[in-house]
C-alpha positions as CSV (number, residue, x, y, z in Angstrom):
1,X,167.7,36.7,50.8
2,X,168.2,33.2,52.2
3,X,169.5,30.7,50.1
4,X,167.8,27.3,50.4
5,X,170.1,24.3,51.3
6,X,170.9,21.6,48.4
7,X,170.8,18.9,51.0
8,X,166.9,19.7,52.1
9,X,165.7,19.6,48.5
10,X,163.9,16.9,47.2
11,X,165.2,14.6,44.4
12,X,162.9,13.6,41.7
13,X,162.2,10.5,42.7
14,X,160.6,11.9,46.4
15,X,159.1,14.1,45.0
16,X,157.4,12.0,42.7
17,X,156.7,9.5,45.4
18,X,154.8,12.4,47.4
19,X,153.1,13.6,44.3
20,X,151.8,10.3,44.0
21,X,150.4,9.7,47.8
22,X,148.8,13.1,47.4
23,X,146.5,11.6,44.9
24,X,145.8,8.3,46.2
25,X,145.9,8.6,50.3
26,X,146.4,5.7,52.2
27,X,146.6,3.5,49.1
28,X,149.4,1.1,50.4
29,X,146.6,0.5,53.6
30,X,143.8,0.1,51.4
31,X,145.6,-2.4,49.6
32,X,146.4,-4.1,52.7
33,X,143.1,-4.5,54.4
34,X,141.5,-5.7,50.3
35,X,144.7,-8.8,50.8
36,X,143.6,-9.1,54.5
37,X,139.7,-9.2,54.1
38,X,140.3,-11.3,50.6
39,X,142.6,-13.9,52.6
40,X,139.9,-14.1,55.2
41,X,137.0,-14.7,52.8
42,X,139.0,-17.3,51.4
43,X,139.2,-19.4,54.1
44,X,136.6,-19.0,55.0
45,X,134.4,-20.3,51.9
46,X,137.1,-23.0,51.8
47,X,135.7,-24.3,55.4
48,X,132.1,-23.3,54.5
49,X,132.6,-25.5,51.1
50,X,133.9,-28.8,52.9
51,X,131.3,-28.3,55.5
52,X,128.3,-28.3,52.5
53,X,130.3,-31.0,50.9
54,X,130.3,-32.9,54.2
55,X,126.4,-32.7,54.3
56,X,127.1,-30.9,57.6
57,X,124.6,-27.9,58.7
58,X,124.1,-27.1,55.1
59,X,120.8,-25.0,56.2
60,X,123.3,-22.2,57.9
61,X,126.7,-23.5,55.9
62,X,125.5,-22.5,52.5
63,X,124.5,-18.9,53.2
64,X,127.7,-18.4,55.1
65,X,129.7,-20.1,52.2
66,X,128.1,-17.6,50.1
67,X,128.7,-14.6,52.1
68,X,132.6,-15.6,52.1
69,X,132.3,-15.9,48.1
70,X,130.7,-12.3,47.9
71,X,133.7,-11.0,50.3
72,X,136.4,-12.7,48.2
73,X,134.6,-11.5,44.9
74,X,133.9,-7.8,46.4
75,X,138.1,-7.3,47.2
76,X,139.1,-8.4,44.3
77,X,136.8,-6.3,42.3
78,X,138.3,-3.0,44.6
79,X,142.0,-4.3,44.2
80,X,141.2,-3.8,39.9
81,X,139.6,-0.7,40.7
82,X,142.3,0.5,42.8
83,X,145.0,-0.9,40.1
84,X,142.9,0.7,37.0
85,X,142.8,4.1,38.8
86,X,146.2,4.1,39.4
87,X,147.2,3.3,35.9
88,X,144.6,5.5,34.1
89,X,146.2,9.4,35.1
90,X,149.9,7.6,34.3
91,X,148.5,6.7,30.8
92,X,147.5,9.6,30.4
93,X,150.9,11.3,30.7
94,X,152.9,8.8,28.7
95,X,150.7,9.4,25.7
96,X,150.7,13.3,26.1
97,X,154.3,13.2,26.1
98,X,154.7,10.7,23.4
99,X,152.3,12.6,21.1
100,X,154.6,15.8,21.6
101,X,157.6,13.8,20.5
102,X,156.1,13.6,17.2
């Protein structure tokens, strides 16, 4: 038989870490692009607001204003969801284990 080499094992931690991408692929980038598209929805309904505050093309500034509000509103309903999802199978574990203990 071959033995396996010590050094090419994983260490908890790694492994945990690979556990966890297994279960939530391409989190890190979903969690960019919600901080990217929020960001840009955000300034965007902060121009669209001073431009209906202005009095300025409020005909085509006010729908727009509310299209950035629904973008900012939409990631940061997704971020929560993405957050709550994460949290909910780690909850789950910690009170497993906790009601073993007892």
């Amino acid at each position: 038989m071959v033995d396996q080499n010590p050094k090419n094992r994983l260490n908890p931690e790694q492994y945990a870490s690979l556990k966890a991408e297994i279960a939530a692929p391409y989190r890190g980038l979903r969690q960019f692009l919600y901080i990217a598209f929020g960001a840009s929805g955000s300034l965007g309904a902060f121009v669209f607001f001073f431009q209906v505050l202005a009095g300025r093309n409020v005909e085509s500034a006010l729908p727009s204003l509310a299209l950035q509000v629904g973008i900012v509103a939409l990631m940061v309903f997704l971020w929560r969801w993405e957050q709550r999802r994460q949290q909910r199978p780690q909850s789950g574990k910690n009170s497993n284990s906790s009601r073993e203990k007892f």
